[in-house]
C-alpha positions as CSV (number, residue, x, y, z in Angstrom):
1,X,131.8,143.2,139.6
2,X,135.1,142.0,139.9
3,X,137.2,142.6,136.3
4,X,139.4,140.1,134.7
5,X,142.8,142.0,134.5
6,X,146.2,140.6,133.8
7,X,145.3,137.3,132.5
8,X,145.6,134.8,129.9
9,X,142.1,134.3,128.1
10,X,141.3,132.0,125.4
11,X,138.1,133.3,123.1
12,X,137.1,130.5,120.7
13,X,135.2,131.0,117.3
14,X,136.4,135.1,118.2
15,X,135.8,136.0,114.9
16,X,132.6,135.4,115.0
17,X,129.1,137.6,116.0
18,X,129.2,136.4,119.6
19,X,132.7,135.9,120.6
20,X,134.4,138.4,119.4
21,X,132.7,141.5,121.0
22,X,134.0,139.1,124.3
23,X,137.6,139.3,122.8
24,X,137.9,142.6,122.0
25,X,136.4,144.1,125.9
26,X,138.4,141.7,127.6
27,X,142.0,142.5,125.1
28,X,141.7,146.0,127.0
29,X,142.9,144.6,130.4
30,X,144.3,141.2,129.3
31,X,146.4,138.5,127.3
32,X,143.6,137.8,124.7
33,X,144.4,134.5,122.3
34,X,141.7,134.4,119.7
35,X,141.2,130.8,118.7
36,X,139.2,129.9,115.1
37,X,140.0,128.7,111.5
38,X,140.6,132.5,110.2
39,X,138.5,131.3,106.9
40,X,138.3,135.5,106.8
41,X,141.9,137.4,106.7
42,X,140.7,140.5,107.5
43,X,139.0,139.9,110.6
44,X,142.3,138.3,111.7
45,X,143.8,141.1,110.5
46,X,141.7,143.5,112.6
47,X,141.7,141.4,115.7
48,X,145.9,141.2,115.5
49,X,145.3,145.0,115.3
50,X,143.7,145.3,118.1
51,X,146.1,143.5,119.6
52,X,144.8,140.2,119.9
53,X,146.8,137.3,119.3
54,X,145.6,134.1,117.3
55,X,146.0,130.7,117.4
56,X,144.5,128.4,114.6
57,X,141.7,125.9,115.8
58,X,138.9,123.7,114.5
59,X,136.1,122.1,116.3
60,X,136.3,118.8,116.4
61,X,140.8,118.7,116.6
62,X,141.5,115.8,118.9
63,X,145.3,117.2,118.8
64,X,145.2,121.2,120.3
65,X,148.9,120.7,121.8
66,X,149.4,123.9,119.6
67,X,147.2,126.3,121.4
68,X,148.6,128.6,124.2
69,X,148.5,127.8,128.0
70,X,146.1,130.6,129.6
71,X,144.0,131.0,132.8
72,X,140.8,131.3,131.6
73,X,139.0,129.7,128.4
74,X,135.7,131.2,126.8
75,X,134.2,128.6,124.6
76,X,132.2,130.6,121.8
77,X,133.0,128.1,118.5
78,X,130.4,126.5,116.9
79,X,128.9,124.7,114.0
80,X,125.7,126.2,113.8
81,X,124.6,124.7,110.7
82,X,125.6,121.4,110.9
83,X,124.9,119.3,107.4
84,X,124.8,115.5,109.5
85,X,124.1,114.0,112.8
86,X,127.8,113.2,113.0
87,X,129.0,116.6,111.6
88,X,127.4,118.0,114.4
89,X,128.5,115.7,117.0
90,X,132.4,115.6,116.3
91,X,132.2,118.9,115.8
92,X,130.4,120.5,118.9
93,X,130.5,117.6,121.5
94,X,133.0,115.7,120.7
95,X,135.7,118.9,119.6
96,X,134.2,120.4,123.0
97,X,135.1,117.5,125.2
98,X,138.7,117.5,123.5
99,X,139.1,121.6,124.2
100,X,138.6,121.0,127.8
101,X,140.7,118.3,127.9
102,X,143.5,120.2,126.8
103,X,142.8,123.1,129.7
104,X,142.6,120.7,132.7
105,X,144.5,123.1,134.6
106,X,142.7,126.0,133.8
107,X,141.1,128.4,136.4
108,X,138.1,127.7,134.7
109,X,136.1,127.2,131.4
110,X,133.0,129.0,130.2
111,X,131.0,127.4,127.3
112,X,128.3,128.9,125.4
113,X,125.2,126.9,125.0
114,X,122.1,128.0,123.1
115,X,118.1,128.5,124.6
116,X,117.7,126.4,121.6
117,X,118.2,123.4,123.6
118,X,114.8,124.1,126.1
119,X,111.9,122.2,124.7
120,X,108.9,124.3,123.3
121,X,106.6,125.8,125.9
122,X,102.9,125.3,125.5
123,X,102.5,129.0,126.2
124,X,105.4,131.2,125.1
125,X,105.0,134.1,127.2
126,X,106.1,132.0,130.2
127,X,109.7,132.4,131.3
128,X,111.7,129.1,130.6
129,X,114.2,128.3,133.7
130,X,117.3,126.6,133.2
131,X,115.3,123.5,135.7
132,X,112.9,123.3,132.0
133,X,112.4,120.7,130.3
134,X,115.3,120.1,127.6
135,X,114.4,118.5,124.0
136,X,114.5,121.7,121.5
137,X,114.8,122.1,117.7
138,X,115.8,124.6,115.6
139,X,113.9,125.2,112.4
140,X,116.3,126.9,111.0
141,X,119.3,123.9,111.3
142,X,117.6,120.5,112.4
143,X,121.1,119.1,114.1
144,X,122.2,122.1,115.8
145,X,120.1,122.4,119.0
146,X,120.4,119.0,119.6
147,X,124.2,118.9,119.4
148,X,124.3,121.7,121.7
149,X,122.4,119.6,124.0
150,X,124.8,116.9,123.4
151,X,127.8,119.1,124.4
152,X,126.2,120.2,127.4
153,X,126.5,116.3,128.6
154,X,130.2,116.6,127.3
155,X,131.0,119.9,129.6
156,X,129.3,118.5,132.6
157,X,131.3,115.0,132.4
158,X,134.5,116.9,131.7
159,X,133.6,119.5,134.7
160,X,133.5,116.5,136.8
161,X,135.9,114.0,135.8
162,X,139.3,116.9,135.1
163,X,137.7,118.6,138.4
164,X,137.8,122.1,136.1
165,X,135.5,125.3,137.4
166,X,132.7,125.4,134.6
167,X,130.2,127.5,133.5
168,X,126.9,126.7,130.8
169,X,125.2,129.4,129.5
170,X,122.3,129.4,127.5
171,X,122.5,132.1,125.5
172,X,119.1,133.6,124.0
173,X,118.5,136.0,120.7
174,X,122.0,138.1,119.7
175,X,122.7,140.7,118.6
176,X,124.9,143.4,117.6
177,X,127.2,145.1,115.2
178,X,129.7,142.2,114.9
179,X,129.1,138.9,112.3
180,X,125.7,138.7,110.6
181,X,124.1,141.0,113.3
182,X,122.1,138.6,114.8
183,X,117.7,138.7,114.0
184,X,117.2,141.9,114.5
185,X,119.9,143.1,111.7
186,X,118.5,140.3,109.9
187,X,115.1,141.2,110.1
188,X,116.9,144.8,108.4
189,X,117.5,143.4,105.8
190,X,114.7,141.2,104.5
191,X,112.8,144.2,105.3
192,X,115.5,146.2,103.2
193,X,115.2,143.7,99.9
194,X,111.3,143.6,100.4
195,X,111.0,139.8,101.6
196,X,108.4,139.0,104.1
197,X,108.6,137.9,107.8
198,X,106.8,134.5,108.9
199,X,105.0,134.3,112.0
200,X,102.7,131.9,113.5
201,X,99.0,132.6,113.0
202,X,97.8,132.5,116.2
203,X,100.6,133.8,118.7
204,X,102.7,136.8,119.0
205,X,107.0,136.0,118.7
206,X,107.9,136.7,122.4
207,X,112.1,136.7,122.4
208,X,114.5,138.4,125.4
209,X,117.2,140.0,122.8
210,X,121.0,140.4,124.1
211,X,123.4,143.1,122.9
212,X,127.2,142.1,122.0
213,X,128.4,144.6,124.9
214,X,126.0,142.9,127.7
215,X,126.7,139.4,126.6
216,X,130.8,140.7,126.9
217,X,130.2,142.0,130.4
218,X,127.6,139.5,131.4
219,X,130.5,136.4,130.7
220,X,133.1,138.5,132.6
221,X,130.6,138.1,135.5
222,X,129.4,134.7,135.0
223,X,133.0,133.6,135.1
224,X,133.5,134.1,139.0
225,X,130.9,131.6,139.3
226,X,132.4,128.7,137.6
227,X,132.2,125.5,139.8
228,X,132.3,121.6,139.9
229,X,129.4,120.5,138.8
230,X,129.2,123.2,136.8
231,X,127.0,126.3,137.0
232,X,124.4,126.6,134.6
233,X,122.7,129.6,133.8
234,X,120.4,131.4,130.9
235,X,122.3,134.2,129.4
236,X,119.4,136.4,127.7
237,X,118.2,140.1,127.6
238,X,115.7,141.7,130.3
239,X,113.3,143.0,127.9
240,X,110.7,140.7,126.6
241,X,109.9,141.9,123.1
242,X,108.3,140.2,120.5
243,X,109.9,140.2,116.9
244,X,107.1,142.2,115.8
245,X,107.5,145.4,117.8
246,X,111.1,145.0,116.8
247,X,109.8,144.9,112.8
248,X,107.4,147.8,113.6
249,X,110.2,149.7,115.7
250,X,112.7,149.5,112.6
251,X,110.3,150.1,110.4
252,X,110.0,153.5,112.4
253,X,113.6,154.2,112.1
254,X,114.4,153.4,108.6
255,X,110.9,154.4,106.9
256,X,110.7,151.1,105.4
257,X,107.9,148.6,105.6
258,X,107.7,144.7,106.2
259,X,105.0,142.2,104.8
260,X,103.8,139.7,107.5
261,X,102.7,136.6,106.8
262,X,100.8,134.1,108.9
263,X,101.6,130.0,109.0
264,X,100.8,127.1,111.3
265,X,104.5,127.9,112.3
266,X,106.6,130.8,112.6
267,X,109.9,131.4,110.3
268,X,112.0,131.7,113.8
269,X,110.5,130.1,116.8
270,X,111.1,131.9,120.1
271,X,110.6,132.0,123.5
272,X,111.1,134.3,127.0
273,X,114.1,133.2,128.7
274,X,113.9,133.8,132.8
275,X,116.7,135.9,133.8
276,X,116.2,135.2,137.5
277,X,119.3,133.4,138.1
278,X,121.2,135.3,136.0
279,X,120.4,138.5,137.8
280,X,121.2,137.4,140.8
281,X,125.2,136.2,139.6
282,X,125.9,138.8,136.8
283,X,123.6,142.0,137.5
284,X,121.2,143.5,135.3
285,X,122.0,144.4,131.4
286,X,122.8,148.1,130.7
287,X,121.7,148.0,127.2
288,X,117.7,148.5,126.6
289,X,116.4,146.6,123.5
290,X,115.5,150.0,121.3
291,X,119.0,151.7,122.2
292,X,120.9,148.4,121.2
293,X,119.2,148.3,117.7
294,X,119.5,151.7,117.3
295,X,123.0,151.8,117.7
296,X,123.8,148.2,116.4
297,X,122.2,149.8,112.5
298,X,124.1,153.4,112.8
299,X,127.5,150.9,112.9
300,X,126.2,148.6,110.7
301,X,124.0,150.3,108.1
302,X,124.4,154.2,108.8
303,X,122.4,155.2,105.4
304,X,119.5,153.3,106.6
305,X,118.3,156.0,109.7
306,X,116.3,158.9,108.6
């Protein structure tokens, strides 16, 4: 794979779980601007420390003269709990469309979509292509999905009409040491305070989990393939696991033990996210599901392994 070196790089919403991970690998070799609200001083302070620079920015800003010119924008940012339809349309569409409107002249522009956005399968264990029917919802925050959706129309118009290199990615289950630790360091910790996990009655919770270094190296790739219309692709794991080896697996680590209970429908819907096309422009993920969780609770909660 070709490496990013010497340029200018916009990481949106970098102090978040997803993009910053992407930030931080790509400050090694490059100009790195961090772009988000910095609602948390210290991880501006650490990101400025690693000698990332930052620029202020909310989703949703119509005027973004402020930000820095650079080659390369990754769009991470999000509203992922969006409290109204319109919340979740200024925010995510509409402060989408604006962002790449302000890099017209980039090299090209990377935005980070969600799996959420694929409709539920009839049978989960079947791999959803990016050609699957659209339509999702997430349980967990009724207007996200759909404004994700919604900003995928916004970044193909945009791709099109400022004739800017663009890339969609559909990115599957995170996780990692950075943020909230995506599901899996979630699951740690209901597990750790004795709450129990959800999960439909009648079917098993198939998922294709994504470490925070693959997802860093994987956009790195992904970028070389930006084009008008732009190139979508699912961004996800290659090993199908369900979230109940990962309970069972964690439970092996830490010696602790999680209730399951049984509904109509599960806490976290999920589904197995075909990697085909992915493969075949970024490479294969170097990160296998049981050393990523491993190593993601030694960073995050190095008590909790016997």
């Amino acid at each position: 794979m070709e490496k990013l070196e010497g340029q200018r790089i916009l990481v949106t919403g970098a102090t978040g779980q997803v993009a910053r991970p992407i930030a931080e690998a790509l400050s090694t070799r490059n100009e790195v601007w961090a772009a988000a609200r910095f609602s948390d001083p210290v991880a501006k302070a650490e990101l400025e420390a690693a000698g990332i620079q930052c620029a202020a920015f909310t989703m949703g800003d119509a005027e973004l003269g402020h930000l820095p010119n650079v080659d390369y924008v990754i769009h991470c940012a999000a509203d992922v709990d969006p409290q109204t339809t319109d919340d979740a349309m200024t925010g995510n569409a509409e402060g989408t469309g604006f962002l790449m409107a302000r890099y017209a002249g980039a090299k090209a522009f990377f935005h980070m979509s969600s799996a959420s956005v694929y409709r539920p399968q009839d049978d989960p264990t079947q791999p959803v292509a990016e050609d699957a029917p659209l339509g999702g919802v997430s349980t967990y925050s009724p207007h996200y999905s759909m404004s994700k959706l919604v900003s995928e129309s916004v970044v193909r118009f945009q791709a099109r009409a400022l004739d800017l290199p663009t890339v969609i990615a559909r990115l599957d289950v995170a996780y990692g040491t950075r943020g909230h630790g995506g599901l899996p360091m979630v699951l740690y910790e209901l597990m750790k305070h004795g709450m129990a996990f959800v999960k439909q009655a009648d079917a098993e919770s198939h998922c294709t989990v994504i470490h925070e270094d693959d997802i860093a190296t994987q956009v790195e790739a992904l970028l070389a393939h930006a084009s008008v219309p732009a190139t979508i692709v699912n961004l996800a794991g290659d090993d199908v696991v369900t979230l109940e080896e990962i309970i069972t697996y964690i439970e092996e680590l830490t010696g602790l033990t999680m209730t399951i209970e049984h509904a109509a429908e599960p806490a976290w819907p999920t589904q197995v996210i075909d990697n085909t096309k992915r493969l075949q422009l970024g490479g294969p993920c170097e990160i296998s599901w049981k050393a990523g969780i491993r190593s993601a609770l030694l960073v995050r909660h190095p008590d909790a392994l016997g």
